[in-house]
C-alpha positions as CSV (number, residue, x, y, z in Angstrom):
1,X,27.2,33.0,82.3
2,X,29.1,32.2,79.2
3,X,30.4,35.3,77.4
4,X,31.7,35.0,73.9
5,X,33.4,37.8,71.7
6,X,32.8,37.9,68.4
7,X,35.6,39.3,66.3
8,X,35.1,41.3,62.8
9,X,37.6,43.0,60.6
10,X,36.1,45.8,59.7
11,X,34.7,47.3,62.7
12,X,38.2,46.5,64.2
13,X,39.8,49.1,61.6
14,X,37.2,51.4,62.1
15,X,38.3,51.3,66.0
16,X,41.8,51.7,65.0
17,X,41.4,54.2,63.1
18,X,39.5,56.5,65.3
19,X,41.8,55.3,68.5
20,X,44.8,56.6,66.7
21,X,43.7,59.6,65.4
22,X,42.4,60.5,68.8
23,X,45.7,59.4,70.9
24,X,47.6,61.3,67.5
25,X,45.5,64.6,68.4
26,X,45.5,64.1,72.1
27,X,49.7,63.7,72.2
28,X,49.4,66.6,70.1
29,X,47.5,69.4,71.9
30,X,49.8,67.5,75.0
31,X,53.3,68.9,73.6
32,X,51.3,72.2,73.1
33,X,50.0,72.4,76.4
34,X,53.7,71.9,77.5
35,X,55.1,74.0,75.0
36,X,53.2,77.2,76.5
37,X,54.1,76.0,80.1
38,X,57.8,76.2,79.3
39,X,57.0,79.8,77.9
40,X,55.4,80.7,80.8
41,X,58.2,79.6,83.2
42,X,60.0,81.2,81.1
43,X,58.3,84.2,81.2
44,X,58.1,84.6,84.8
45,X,61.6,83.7,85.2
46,X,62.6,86.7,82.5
47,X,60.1,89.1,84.0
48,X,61.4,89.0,87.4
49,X,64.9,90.0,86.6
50,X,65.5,93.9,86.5
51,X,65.0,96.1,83.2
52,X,67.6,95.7,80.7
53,X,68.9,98.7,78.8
54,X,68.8,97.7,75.5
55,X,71.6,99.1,73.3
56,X,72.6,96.5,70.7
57,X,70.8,93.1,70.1
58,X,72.5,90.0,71.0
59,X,73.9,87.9,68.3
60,X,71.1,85.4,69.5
61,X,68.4,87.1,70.4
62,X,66.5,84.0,72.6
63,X,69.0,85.2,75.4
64,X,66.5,87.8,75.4
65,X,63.1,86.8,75.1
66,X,60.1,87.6,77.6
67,X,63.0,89.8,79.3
68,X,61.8,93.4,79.9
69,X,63.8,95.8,78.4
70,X,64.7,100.1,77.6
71,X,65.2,101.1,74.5
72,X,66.5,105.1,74.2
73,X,66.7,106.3,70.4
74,X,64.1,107.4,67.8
75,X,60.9,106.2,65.8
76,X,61.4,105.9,62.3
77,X,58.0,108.1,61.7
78,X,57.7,107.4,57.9
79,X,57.7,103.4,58.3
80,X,54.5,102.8,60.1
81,X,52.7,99.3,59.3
82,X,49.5,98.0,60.5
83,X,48.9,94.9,61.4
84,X,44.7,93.5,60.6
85,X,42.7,91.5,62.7
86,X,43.8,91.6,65.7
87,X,40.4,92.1,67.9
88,X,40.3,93.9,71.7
89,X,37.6,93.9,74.0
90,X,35.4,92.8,71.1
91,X,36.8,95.3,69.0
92,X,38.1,95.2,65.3
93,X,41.2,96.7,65.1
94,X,45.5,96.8,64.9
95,X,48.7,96.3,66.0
96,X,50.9,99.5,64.9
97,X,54.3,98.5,64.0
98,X,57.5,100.6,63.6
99,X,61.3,100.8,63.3
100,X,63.4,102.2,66.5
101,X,66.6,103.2,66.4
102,X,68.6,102.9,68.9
103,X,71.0,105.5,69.4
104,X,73.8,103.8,70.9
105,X,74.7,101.6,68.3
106,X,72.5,102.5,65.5
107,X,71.1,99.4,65.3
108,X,67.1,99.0,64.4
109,X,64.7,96.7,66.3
110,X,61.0,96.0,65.1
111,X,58.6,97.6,67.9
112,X,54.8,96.6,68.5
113,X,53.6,100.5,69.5
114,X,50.1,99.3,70.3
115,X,46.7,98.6,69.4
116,X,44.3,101.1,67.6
117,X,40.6,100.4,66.7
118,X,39.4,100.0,63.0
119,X,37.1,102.5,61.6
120,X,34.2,100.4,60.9
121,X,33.2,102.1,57.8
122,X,36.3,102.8,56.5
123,X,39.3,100.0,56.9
124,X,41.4,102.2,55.0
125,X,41.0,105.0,57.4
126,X,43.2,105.1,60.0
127,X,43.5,107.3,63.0
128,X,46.1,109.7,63.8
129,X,48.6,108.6,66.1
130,X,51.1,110.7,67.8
131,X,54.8,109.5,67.5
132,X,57.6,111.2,68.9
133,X,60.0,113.4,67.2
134,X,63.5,112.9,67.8
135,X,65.3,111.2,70.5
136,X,63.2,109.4,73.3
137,X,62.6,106.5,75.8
138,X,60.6,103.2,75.6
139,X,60.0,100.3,77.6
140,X,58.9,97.0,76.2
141,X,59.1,93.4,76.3
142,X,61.1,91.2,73.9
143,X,59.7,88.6,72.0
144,X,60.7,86.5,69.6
145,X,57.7,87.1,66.9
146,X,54.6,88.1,66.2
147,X,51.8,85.7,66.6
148,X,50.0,84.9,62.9
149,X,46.7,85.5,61.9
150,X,44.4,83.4,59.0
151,X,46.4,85.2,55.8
152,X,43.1,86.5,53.8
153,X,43.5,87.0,50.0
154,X,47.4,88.1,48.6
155,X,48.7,90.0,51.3
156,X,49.7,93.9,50.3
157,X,53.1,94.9,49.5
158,X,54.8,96.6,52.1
159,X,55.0,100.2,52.2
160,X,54.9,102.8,54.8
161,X,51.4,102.9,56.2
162,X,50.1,99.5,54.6
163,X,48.1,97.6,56.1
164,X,48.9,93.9,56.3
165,X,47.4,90.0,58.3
166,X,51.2,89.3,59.2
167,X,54.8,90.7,59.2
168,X,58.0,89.3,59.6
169,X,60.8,91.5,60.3
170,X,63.0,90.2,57.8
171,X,60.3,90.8,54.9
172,X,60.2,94.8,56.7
173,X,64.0,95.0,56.3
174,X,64.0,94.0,52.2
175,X,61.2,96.5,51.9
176,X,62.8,99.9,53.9
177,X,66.5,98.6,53.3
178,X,66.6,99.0,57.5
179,X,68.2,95.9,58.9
180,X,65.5,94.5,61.7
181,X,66.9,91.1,63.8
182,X,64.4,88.4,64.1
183,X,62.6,90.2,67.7
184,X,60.1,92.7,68.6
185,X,59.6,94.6,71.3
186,X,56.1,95.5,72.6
187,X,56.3,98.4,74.2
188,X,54.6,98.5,77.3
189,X,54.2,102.1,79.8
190,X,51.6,104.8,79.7
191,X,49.9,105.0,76.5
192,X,49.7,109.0,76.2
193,X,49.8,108.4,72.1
194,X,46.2,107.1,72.7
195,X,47.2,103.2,71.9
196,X,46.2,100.4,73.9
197,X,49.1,98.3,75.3
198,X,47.2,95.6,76.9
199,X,49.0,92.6,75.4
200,X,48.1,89.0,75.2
201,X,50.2,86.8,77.2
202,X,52.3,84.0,74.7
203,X,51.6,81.6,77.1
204,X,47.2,82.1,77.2
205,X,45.6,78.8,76.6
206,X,47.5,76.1,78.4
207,X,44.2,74.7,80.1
208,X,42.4,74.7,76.6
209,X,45.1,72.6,75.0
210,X,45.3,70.2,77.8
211,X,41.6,69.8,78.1
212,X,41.9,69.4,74.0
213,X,43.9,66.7,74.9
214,X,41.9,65.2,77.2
215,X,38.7,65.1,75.0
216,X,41.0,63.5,72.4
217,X,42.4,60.6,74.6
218,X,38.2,60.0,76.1
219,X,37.8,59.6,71.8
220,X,40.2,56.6,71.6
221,X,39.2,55.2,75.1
222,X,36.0,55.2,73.7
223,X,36.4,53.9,70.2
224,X,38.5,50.9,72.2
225,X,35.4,49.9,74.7
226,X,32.9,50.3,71.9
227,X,34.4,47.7,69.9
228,X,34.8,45.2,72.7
229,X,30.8,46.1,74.2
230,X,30.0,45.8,70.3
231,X,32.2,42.1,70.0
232,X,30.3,40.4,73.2
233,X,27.3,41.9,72.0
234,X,27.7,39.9,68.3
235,X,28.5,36.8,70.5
236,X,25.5,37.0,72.4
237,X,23.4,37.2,69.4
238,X,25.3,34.3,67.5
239,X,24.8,31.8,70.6
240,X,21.3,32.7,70.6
């Protein structure tokens, strides 16, 4: 059996096209599949070393990260800031963030107090959360920044108590003249303020990315066999 290919131009670039968008998007949910898998090495490496007490950030603070750490100093009560959209257990609700102060050196480090759910009729009203007067203990986890949310319309000036989609601990400094370094902490222990402290891990969704990547790289694959099926199918029809 005589098989001929018949070659076209156009559906050639089509093929292309879609080939390399696919292998583009594959390679890319690829390096962020392996992205989160050094994070979570990482992380485990970190998390099995003993607690650090945690008196003055290191000039650079990824020597750090994922470690767990203990904080002793004070909550700067009136610089509370909430932090929208961030959903647990199916519930709307926030991330509470504020100041500490570690007594030590003085020094102030952005902490992640814990989540607290959203009055459904009322996202203005929040609940009232007990923070510690005075000197006292933490325990938390470093990390090197808050994970982002879809920004929705301008985003509120900071203020004590405002409620914001992101933060960045730099834009927190300019606004309560308190010098933050580019970490937070989320505290972790019991939760006798009535916050939850079930965080998500950095490093979720390694699977999902690589099976991204997978679907991506079957696109090209297929785009590739369609035009050569599609090519022997023209010949066929022009030797007839």
């Amino acid at each position: 059996m005589h098989l001929s290919f018949r070659f076209r131009v156009v559906p050639f670039i089509a093929a292309a096209i879609v080939a390399a968008i696919g292998i583009s998007l594959g390679q890319w949910q690829t390096r962020r599949g392996d992205e989160k898998q050094a994070i979570e090495n990482l992380l485990l490496a970190r998390q099995s070393a003993p607690v650090l007490q945690l008196e003055q950030v290191p000039t650079d603070a990824a020597e750090i990260a994922f470690r767990r750490v203990r904080l002793h100093g004070s909550f700067e009560r009136e610089w509370p800031v909430y932090l929208d959209n961030r959903p647990y257990d199916g519930r709307a609700g926030f991330y509470l963030a504020m100041p500490f102060r570690m007594a030590a050196s003085g020094q102030h480090v952005l902490v992640l107090r814990g989540w607290l759910p959203r009055d459904v009729a009322d996202r203005t009203r929040l609940p009232a959360v007990d923070t510690p007067a005075g000197e006292t203990e933490i325990e938390g986890v470093v990390r090197t920044g808050i994970g982002r949310v879809m920004q929705l319309g301008q985003p509120e000036a900071l203020r004590p108590g405002a409620i914001v989609q992101n933060l960045d601990p730099a834009e927190l400094s300019a606004a309560s003249d308190l010098a933050l370094p580019a970490l937070v902490i989320e505290q972790t222990g019991a939760a006798q303020d009535g916050l939850v402290r079930d965080w998500p891990r950095p490093s979720s969704g390694i699977d999902k990315h690589r099976g991204y990547a997978f679907q991506w790289y079957g696109l090209a694959a297929l785009a590739c066999v369609f035009f050569v099926v599609t090519g022997f199918g023209r010949g066929r029809k022009q030797e007839a």
